[in-house]
N, C-alpha and C positions, 0 to 999 in steps of 0.2 A: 468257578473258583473266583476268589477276589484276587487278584494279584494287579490294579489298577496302578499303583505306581511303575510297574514294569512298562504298560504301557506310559508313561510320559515321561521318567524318569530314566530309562535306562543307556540311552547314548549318552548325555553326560553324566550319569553313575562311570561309564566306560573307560571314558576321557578323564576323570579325577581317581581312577582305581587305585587306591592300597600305597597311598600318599602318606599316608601315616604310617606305614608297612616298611616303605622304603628305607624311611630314618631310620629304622632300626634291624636294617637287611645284617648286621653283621652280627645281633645277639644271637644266644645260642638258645634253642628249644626246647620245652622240656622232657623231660625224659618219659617213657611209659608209666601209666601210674599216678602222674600228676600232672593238675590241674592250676591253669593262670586265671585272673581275672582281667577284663579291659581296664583296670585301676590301679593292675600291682607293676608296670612298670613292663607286662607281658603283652602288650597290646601288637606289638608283630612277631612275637616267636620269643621273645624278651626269654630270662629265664623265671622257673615255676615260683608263681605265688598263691597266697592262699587269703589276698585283701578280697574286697567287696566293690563296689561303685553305689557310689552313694548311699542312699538307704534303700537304695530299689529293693524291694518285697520279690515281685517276678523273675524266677531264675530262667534264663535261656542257658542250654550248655547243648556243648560241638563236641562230637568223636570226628576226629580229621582220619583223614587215610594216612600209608606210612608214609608220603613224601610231605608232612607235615607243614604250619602254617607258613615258612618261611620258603616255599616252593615255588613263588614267585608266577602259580596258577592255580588251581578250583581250589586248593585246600586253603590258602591266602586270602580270594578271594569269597570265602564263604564265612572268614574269622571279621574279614573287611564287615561286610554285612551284620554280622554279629555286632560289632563296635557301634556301627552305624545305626543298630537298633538301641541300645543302650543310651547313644549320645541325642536321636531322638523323643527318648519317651525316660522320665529320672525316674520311672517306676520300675525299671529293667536294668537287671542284672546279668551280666554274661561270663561265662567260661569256658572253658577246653580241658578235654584231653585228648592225649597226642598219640597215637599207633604208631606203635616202630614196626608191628607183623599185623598178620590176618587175625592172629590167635587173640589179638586186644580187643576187637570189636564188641564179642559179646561181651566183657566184662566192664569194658569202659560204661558201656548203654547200661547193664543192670548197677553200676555207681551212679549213674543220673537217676536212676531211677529211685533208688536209694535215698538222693539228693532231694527229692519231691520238684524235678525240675518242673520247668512249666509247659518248656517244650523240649523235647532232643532232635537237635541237627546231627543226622549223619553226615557224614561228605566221599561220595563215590560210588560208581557201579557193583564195586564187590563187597558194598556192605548191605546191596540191598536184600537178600536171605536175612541176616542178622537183623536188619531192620525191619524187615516182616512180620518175622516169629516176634518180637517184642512186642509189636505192634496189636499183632490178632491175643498173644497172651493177656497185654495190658489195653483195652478198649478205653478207658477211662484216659488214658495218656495220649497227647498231642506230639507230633515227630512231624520229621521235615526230609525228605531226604534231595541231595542235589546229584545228578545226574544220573537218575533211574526212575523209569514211571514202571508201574503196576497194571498187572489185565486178570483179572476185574481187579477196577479202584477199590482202595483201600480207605476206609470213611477216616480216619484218626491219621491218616500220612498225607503230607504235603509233599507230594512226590514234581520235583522240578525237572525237565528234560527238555535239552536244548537241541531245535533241529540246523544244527552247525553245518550240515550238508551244506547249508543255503550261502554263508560265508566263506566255509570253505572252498565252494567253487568260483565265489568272487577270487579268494587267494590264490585260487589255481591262473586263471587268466591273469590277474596281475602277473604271476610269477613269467607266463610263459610269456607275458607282452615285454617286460625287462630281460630276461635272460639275452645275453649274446653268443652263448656256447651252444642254444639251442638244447640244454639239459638243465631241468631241478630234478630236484631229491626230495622226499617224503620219508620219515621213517616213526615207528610208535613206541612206547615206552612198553605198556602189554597190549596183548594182542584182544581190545575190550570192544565191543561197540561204540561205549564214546570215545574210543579213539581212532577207531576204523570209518567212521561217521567223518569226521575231520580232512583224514583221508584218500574218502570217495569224493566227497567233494573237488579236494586238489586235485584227483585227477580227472574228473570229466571237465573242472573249468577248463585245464590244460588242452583236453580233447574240443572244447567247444573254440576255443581260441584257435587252435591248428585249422577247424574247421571253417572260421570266419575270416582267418588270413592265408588260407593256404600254408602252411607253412608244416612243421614236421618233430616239436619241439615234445624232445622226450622227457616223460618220466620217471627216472629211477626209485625202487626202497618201496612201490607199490601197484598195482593195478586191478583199478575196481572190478573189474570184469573177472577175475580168477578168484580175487580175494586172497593175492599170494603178496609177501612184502617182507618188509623187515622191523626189527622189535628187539629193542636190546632186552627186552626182560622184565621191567623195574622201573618206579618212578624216582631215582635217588641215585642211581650213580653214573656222573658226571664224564666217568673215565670212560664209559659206555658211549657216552654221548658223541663225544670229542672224537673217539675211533670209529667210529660210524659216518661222520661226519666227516673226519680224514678220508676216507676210502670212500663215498662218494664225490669229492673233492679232485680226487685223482682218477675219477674215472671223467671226469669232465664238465661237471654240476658247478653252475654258477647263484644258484639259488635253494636254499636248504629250507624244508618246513619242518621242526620236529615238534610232531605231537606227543611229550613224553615228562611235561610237569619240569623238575627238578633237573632230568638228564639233557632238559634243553639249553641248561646252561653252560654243558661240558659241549655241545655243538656250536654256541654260541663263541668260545672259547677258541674252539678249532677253524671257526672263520673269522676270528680277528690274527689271529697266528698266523693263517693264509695270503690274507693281508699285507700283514708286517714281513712276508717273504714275497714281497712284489705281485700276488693273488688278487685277483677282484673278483669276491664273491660277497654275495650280503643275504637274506635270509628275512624269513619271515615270524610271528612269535603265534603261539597259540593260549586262549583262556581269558588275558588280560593284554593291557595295552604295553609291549614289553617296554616299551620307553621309558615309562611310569614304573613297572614292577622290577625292570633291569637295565638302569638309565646308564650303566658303562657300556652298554651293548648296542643304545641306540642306531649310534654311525652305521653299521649293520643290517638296518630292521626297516625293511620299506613300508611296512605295516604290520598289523595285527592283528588276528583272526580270532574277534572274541566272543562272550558271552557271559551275557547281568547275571550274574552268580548272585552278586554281593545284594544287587538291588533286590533279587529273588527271597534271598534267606532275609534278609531288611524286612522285609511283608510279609513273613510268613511269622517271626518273632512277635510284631508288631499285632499283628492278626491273633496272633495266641493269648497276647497281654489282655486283647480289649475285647475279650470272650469273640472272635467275630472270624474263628479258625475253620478252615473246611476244606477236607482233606480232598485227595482229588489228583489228578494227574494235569500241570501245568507246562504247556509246551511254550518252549520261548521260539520267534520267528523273525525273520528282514523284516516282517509288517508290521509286529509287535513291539519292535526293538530289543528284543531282548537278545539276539544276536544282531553283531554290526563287526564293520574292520572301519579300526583304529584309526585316528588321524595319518600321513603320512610322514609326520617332522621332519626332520633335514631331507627326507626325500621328497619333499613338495615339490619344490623347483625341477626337480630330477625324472619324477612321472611324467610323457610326453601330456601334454592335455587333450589330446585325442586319445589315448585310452584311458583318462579317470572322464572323460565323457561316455565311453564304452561302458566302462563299470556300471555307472547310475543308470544307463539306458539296460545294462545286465538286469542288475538291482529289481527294476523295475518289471523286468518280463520276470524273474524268477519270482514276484509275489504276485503276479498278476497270474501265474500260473502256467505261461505261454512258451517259459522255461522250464522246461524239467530238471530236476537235481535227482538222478538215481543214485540212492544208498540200500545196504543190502543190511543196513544196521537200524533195527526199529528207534521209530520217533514218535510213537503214541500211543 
């Protein structure tokens, strides 16, 4: 597959993520049904328009999942990309539409289709059935989907899959090298592969870290070895998030990971609260650099466990425009770049530099191979 900008572009894609997102973290979305352009004023979740970007000819359009473009992860992240192919090429056009259920999928994609798009980005593991069947129906159509690959590949889908194991267990040893309670937390939004992926990861770094310092530092909310845990349900409700996040708070967790889009905001929530009641608890973000996609939450956030969403769908839009598309299943990696964790901001000072020298020395066994990262969640 071509996806060459991932390889050179995607740690600082990482570090600049959904900057433009940001500024308009407080519009409101549009509703099912309707579609924004990156020109009407929708460019982060803004509300629905129906302008153009410039004279671009080439339509690119996005079905998001239901925790929609202002999720502050993959579905954000993939509108980011979107924009960024636009703002690249004046021959490109982009738009959305926004799933509030499962039941929009298919009709949102037979409206792009409709559309005479040029390409359709889905975004999510559970649109990949729906992105299938349209797929093998319409051959002549070019589609993109981000976090689901296909066995056997599918010639007409740009199927994008991130093997997050591999940062993820970076975040797991971070967590357990800072923890002083000798307990994190892990919890998922649904119970999906890319988010059990996430995870597994946290918990074997956790195990590989106990293992390298002796020490005994639990994980609560999951264990890759059973593949038993906890999952509020949903990528959208916040109030989920926060009480999950209370309750492992008080069982002793000085460090939260939620892999859960949207509902990682209402955890986020509940460890600044913790906080503000004399609490020292901080946490980690998933998808995007949370400083960047949730910069009141920073103080918070020793890093972030992400993945070139944006650079990914950027190259596959771009690749469609300039006839040079080829569909295929794209694994993103630590060696690729296309997974990495986030700078560490106000936690710079704070990380001992004996464990962000651990990490690179991690880093480094886990792409060299000499580190295993077991997940029970397919990565190709």
């Amino acid at each position: 597959m071509k996806h060459t900008a991932l390889l050179t572009a995607a740690a600082a894609a990482t570090a600049s993520i959904l900057l433009a997102a940001c500024g308009n973290s407080t519009a409101g979305a549009p509703s099912a049904g309707k579609s924004a352009s990156a020109s009407s004023g929708a460019s982060a979740g803004g509300s629905a328009g129906s302008g153009s970007v410039g004279s671009g000819k080439f339509l690119g359009c996005m079905v998001t999942d239901t925790g929609g473009i202002n999720d502050k992860s993959f579905n954000q992240s993939a509108w980011q990309g979107m924009q960024e192919a636009a703002s690249a090429d004046k021959n490109v056009t982009v738009k959305y539409l926004q799933s509030t259920t499962q039941s929009d999928y298919v009709p949102h994609i037979n409206a792009f289709l409709g559309d005479k798009c040029g390409i359709i980005v889905t975004v999510g593991y559970l649109m990949a059935q729906a992105t299938q069947a349209a797929a093998q129906k319409h051959p002549g159509n070019n589609f993109a989907i981000v976090d689901n690959a296909y066995t056997p590949q599918i010639k007409n889908v740009d199927a994008l899959l991130f093997n997050t194991v591999q940062d993820g267990f970076l975040g797991g040893y971070l967590a357990a090298g800072m923890s002083k309670s000798g307990k994190v937390a892990t919890f998922g939004g649904q119970e999906l592969p890319t988010v059990t992926i996430y995870m597994d990861g946290f918990w074997d770094g956790v195990q590989y870290y106990n293992a390298e310092h002796h020490k005994n530092v639990q994980v609560l909310g999951w264990n890759e070895k059973t593949q038993k845990g906890s999952f509020t349900g949903d990528f959208t409700d916040q109030t989920k998030g926060a009480t999950t996040t209370q309750t492992f708070i008080s069982e002793g967790a000085d460090i939260v990971f939620p892999v859960a889009g949207n509902v990682g905001l209402g955890a986020a929530k509940a460890v600044q609260q913790a906080n503000a009641s004399g609490g020292h608890v901080n946490m980690l973000w998933v998808d995007t650099d949370g400083c960047v996609s949730a910069p009141q939450y920073c103080k918070y956030m020793i890093s972030s466990v992400t993945k070139g969403i944006q650079t990914a769908v950027k190259d596959a839009v771009l690749s469609a425009e300039k006839n040079k598309f080829s569909g295929g299943n794209f694994i993103g990696t630590l060696s690729n770049g296309a997974v990495t964790m986030a700078p560490y901001h106000d936690f710079a000072g704070k990380v001992p530099a004996s464990l962000q020298a651990e990490l690179k020395t991690i880093q480094a066994g886990i792409e060299s191979g000499k580190i295993r990262t077991p997940t029970k969640a397919p990565v190709g």
